[in-house]
C-alpha positions in Angstrom: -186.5 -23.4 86.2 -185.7 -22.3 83.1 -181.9 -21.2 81.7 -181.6 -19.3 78.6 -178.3 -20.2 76.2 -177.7 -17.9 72.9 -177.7 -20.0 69.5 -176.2 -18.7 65.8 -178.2 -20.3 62.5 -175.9 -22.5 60.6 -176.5 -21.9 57.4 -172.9 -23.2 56.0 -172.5 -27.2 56.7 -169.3 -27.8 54.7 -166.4 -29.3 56.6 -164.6 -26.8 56.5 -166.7 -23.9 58.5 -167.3 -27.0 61.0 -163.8 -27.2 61.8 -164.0 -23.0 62.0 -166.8 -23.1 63.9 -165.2 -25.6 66.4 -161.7 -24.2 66.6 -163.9 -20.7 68.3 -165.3 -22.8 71.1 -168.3 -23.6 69.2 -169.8 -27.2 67.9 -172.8 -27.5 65.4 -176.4 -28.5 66.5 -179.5 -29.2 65.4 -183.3 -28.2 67.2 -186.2 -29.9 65.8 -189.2 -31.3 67.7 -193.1 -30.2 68.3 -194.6 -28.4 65.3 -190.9 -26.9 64.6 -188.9 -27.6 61.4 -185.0 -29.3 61.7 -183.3 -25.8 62.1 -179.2 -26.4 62.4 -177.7 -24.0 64.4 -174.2 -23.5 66.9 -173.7 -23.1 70.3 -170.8 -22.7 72.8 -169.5 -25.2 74.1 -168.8 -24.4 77.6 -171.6 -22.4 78.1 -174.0 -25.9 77.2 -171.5 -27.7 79.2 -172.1 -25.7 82.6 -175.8 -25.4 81.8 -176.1 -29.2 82.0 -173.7 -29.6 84.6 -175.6 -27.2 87.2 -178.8 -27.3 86.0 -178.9 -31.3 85.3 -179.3 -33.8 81.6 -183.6 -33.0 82.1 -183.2 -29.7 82.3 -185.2 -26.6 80.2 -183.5 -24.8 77.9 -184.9 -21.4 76.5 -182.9 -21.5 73.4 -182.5 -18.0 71.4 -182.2 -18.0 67.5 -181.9 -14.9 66.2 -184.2 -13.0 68.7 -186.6 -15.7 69.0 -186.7 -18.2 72.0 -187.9 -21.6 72.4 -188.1 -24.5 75.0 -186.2 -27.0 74.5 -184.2 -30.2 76.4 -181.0 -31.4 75.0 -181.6 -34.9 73.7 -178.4 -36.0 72.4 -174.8 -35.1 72.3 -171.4 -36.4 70.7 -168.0 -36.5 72.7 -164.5 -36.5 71.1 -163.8 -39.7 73.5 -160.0 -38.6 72.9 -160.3 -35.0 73.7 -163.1 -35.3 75.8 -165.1 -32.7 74.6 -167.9 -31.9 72.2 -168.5 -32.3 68.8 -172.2 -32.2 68.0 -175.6 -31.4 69.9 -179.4 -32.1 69.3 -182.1 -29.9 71.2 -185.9 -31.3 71.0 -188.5 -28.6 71.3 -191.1 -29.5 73.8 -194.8 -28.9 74.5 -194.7 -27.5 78.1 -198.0 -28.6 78.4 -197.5 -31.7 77.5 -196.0 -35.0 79.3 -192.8 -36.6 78.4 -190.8 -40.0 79.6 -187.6 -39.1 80.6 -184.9 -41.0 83.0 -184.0 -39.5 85.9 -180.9 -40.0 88.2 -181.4 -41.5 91.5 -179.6 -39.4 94.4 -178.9 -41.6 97.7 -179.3 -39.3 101.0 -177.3 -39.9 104.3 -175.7 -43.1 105.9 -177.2 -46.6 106.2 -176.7 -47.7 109.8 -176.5 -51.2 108.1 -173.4 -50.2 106.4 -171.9 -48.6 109.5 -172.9 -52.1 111.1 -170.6 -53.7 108.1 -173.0 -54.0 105.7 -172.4 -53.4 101.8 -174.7 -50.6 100.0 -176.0 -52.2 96.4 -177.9 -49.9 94.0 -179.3 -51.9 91.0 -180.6 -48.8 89.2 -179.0 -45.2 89.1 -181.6 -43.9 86.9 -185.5 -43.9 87.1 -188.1 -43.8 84.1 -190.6 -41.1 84.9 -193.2 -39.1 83.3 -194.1 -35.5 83.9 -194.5 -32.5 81.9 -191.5 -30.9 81.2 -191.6 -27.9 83.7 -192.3 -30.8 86.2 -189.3 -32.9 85.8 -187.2 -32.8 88.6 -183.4 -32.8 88.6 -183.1 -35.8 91.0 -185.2 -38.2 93.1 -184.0 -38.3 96.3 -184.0 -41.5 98.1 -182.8 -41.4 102.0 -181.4 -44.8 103.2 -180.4 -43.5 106.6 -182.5 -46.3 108.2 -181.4 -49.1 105.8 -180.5 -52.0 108.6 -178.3 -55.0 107.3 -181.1 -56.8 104.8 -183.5 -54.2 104.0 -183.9 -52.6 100.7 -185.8 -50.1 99.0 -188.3 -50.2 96.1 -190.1 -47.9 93.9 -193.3 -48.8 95.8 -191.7 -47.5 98.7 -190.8 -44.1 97.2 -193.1 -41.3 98.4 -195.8 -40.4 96.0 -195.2 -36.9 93.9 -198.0 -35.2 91.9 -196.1 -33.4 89.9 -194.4 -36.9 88.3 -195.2 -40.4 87.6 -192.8 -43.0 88.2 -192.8 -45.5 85.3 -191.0 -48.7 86.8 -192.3 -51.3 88.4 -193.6 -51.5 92.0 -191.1 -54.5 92.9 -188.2 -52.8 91.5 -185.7 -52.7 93.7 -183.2 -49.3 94.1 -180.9 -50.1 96.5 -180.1 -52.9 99.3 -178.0 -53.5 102.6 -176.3 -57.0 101.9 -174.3 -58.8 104.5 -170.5 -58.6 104.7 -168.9 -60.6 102.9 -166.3 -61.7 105.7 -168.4 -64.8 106.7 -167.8 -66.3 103.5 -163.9 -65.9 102.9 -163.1 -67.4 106.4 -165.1 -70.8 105.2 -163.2 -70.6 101.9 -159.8 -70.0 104.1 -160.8 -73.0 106.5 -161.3 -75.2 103.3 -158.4 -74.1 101.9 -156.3 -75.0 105.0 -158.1 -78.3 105.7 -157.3 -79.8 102.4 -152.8 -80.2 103.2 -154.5 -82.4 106.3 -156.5 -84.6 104.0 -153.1 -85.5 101.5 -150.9 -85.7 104.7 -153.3 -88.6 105.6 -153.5 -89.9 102.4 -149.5 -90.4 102.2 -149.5 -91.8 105.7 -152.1 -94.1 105.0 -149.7 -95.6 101.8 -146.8 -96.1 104.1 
């Protein structure tokens, strides 16, 4: 699906209109990508904010300049880390027709009986490398561990197979795993722990 967002040129790239632009909710940008010139422009803030927040980091953006709209996917973006918000965009125009590589987030589904068992959930990877075109990508892939016992694991080989995108990683790659609790080990480190007074009690009886 694609979300529209409004963009101004920015013709003006002094310091000064930056901090103008800014202080009226809107940070600079720049588009640039298949058979387009680098065109800086501004857009508002929270409007790019919620766009990537409900519509996910992959998703289509039919940016309009000036009447004109364009496809593109927002490849990079600065954040005041003090402030937390942002200071500068870049939009890549894509080729709809065209496959990309892209990473995209993993999304765990339901409870492992393993962990209800007392088991402990370990995901490796949070993020898949995948290759689709860009009206293809999806927001997520959905993994369901539901039937994760204490032990097993998941790999990308075990992921259902999707036509619409091609998983880049390798077979073997593991997503997420049931380990045992850890319980078994800190009672023989508390039994060590508690043996060793005995050993120098002997010791000093031995010496007298």
């Amino acid at each position: 699906m694609t979300v529209k967002l409004k963009a101004d040129k920015r013709e003006d790239l002094k310091k000064s209109y930056t901090k103008e632009i800014r202080e009226a909710g809107l940070i600079p940008a720049v588009v640039y990508g298949h058979n387009k010139d680098p065109k800086t422009i501004s857009v508002n803030s929270l409007e790019l904010l919620k766009t990537v927040r409900e519509e996910g980091k992959n998703a289509i953006i039919s940016l309009v300049v000036d009447g004109e709209s364009v496809d593109v996917m927002l490849h990079d973006y600065q954040v005041d880390p003090l402030k937390d918000e942002l200071l500068h965009a870049d939009f890549y125009v894509v080729n709809m027709a065209q496959e990309m590589d892209v990473e995209v987030s993993i999304h765990l589904e339901g409870e492992a009986q393993g962990v209800k068992d007392g088991g402990i959930l370990q995901q490796p990877f949070h993020d898949l490398a995948v290759r689709a075109k860009p009206g293809n990508i999806p927001e997520y892939i959905t993994v369901d561990v539901s039937n994760l016992e204490i032990g097993d694991s998941i790999e990308v080989a075990d992921l259902k197979v999707n036509k619409d995108y091609q998983i880049l990683e390798d077979e073997n790659t593991t997503i997420v795993t049931i380990s045992p609790p850890e319980a078994d080990t800190t009672e023989e480190d508390d039994t060590e722990e508690e043996a060793e007074p005995e050993v120098i009690n002997q010791k000093e009886e031995e010496e007298e």
